[in-house]
C-alpha distance (Angstrom), angle and dihedral (degrees) to the residues before:
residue distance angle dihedral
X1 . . .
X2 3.61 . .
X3 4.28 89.4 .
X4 4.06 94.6 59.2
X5 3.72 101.0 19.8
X6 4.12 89.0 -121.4
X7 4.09 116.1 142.3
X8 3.76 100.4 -146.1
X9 3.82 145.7 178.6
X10 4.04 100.7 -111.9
X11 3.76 126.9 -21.3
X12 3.74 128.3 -12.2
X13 3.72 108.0 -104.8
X14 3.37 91.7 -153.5
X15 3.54 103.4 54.6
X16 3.84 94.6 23.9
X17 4.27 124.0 -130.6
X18 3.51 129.6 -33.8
X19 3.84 129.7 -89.3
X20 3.85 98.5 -105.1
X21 3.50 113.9 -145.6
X22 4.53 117.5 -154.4
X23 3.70 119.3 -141.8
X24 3.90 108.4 -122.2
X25 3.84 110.1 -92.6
X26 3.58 108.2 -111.2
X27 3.98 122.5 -152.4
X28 4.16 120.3 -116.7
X29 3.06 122.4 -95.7
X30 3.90 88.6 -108.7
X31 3.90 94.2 56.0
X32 4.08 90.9 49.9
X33 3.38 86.0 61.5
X34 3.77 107.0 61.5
X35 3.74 108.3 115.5
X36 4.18 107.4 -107.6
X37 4.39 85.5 -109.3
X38 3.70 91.9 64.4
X39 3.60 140.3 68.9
X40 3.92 145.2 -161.1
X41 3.98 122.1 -129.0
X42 3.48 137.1 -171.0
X43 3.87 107.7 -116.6
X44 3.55 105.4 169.7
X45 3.77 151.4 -9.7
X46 3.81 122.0 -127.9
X47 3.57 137.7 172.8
X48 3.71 120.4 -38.2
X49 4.22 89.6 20.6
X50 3.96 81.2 -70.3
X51 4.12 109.8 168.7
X52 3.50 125.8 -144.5
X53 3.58 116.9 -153.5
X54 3.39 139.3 -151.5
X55 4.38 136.8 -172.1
X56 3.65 117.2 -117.3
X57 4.34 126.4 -166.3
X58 3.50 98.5 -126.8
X59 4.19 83.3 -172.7
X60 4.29 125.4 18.4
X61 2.91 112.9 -74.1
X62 4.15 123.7 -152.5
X63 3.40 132.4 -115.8
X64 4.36 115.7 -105.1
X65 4.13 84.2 30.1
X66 4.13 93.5 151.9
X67 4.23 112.7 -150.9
X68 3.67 116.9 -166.0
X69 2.84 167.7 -60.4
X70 3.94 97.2 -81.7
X71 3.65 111.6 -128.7
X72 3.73 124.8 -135.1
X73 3.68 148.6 127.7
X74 3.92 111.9 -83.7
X75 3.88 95.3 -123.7
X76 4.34 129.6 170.0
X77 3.62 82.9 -142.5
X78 4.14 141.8 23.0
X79 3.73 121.6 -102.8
X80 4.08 89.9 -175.7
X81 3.45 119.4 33.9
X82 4.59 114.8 -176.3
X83 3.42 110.8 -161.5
X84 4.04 80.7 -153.0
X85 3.73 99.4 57.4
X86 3.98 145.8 54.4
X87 3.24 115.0 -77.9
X88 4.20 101.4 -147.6
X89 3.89 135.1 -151.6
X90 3.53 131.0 -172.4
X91 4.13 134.3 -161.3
X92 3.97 111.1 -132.2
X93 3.67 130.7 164.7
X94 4.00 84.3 -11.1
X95 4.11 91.8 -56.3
X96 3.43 126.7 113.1
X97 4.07 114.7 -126.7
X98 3.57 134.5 -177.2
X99 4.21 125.1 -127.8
X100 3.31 91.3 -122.7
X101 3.76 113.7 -171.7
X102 4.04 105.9 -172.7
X103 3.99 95.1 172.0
X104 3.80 135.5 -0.3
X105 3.79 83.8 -97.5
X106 3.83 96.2 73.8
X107 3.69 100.3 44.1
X108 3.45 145.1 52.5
X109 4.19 138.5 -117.7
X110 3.90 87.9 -73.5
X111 3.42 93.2 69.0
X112 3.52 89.8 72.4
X113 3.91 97.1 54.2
X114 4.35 113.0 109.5
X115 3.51 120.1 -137.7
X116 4.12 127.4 -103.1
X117 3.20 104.8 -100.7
X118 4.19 85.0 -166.6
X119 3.93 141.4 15.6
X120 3.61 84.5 -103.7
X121 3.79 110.9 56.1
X122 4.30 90.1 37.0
X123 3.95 108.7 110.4
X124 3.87 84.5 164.6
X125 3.84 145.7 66.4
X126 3.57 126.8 -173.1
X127 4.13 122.5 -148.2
X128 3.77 138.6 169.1
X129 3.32 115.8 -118.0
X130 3.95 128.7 171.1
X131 4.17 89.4 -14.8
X132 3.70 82.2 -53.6
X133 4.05 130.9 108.4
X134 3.78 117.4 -142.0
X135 4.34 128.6 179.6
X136 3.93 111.1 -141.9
X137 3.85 117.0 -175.3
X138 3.79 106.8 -111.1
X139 4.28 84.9 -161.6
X140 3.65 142.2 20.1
X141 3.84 108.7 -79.5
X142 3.81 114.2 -146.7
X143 3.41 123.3 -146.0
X144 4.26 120.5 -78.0
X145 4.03 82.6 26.6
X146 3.76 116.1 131.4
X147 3.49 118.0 -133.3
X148 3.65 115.2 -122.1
X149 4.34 132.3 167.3
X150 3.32 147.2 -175.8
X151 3.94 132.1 -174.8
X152 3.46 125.9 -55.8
X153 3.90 108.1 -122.9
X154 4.23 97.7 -101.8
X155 3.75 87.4 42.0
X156 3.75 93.7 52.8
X157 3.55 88.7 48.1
X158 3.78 83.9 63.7
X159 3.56 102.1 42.2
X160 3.77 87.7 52.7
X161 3.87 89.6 -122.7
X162 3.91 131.4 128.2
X163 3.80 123.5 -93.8
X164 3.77 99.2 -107.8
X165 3.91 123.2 15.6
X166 3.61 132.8 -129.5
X167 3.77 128.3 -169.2
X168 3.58 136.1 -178.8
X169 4.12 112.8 -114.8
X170 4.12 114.3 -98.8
X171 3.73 115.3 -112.3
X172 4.12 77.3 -147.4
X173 4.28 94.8 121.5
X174 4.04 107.9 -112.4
X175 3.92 118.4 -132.6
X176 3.47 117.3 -105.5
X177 3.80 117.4 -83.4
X178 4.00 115.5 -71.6
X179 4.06 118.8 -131.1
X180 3.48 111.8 -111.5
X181 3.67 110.0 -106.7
X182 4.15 116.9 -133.6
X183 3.71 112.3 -88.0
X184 3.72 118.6 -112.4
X185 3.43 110.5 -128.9
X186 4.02 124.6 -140.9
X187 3.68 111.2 -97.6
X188 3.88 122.3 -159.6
X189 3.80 109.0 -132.7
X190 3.92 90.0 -146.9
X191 4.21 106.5 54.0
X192 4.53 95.4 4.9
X193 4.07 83.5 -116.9
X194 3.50 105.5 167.4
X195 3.93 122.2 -137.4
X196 4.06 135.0 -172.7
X197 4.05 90.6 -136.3
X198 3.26 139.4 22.3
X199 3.69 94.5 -121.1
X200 4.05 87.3 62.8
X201 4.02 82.2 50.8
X202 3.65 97.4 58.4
X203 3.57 92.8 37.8
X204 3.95 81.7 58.5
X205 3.74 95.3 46.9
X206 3.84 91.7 50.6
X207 4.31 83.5 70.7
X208 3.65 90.0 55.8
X209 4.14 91.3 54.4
X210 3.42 92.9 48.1
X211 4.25 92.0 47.9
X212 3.81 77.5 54.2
């Protein structure tokens, strides 16, 4: 104790314990990476106050927009297996691996993208390419959408999976709805025009070339 000068086992009793201090929390390495246009929610709560997430547009999003590569451990075998998301293989030096993902340490953002449960809700498809596994959107995705994806039809072949995905809703009890958050709009780094998408944007940025 720096108050009576005494080395002792625990805290001082005369001058009671010290003022503990907490490091600042620092995000995974999978949350840092989100892109700045989208966003993780809350969806639900399971057993043990477990969280599934899900990845929101926070702006639209255009159609043939590639994400990737996923990031994961190359593993013989999965250490965390989410009934809610893709599970991934890859082909390398003529062996087949899985994208293993045992924390949100070893992966990246993608990790925390649910599968389609139907042709109509997917916004996503997944494909090998070069020993790598990329998302693409298959549609625009407007803004407070979550991003959701299934195999692309080669890839599925592959995984040993069917072409589109159906499952049965969860009786796990949804949170209540989320309010929309504003939409960012697209800002042009050369004038500060503001667009609604991104294609507007490069559209926009296409006049400044040509003035050039």
């Amino acid at each position: 104790c720096e108050d009576c000068g005494k080395s002792l086992v625990g805290e001082c009793k005369l001058h009671g314990p010290l003022i503990r201090a907490k490091d600042r929390v620092i995000p995974s390495r999978a949350r840092l990476t989100l892109p700045h246009y989208l966003t993780l929610r809350v969806l639900e709560l399971r057993a043990g106050n477990q969280q599934i997430l899900g990845v929101f547009a926070k702006k639209v999003i255009q159609k043939r927009t590639q994400f990737g590569p996923y990031v994961g451990q190359l593993s013989t075998k999965l250490t965390r297996y989410d009934e809610s998301r893709l599970v991934l293989q890859v082909l390398k030096d003529g062996g087949k691996y899985f994208l293993d993902t045992p924390n949100e340490d070893c992966g990246n953002w993608m990790m925390f993208v649910r599968l389609a449960r139907n042709q109509e809700e997917q916004t996503l498809v997944a494909y090998q390419h070069c020993g790598e596994v990329y998302f693409t959107t298959v549609k625009p995705i407007e803004p407070h959408t979550e991003l959701k994806v299934w195999y692309a039809a080669d890839y599925a072949k592959f995984m040993e999976a069917s072409a589109v995905f159906i499952k049965e809703e969860s009786d796990v009890c949804p949170l209540p709805p989320i309010a929309k958050e504003p939409v960012d709009p697209w800002i042009c780094s050369s004038c500060r025009s503001t667009f609604t998408t991104f294609a507007l944007l490069e559209s926009h940025q296409c006049i400044h070339k040509d003035r050039v």
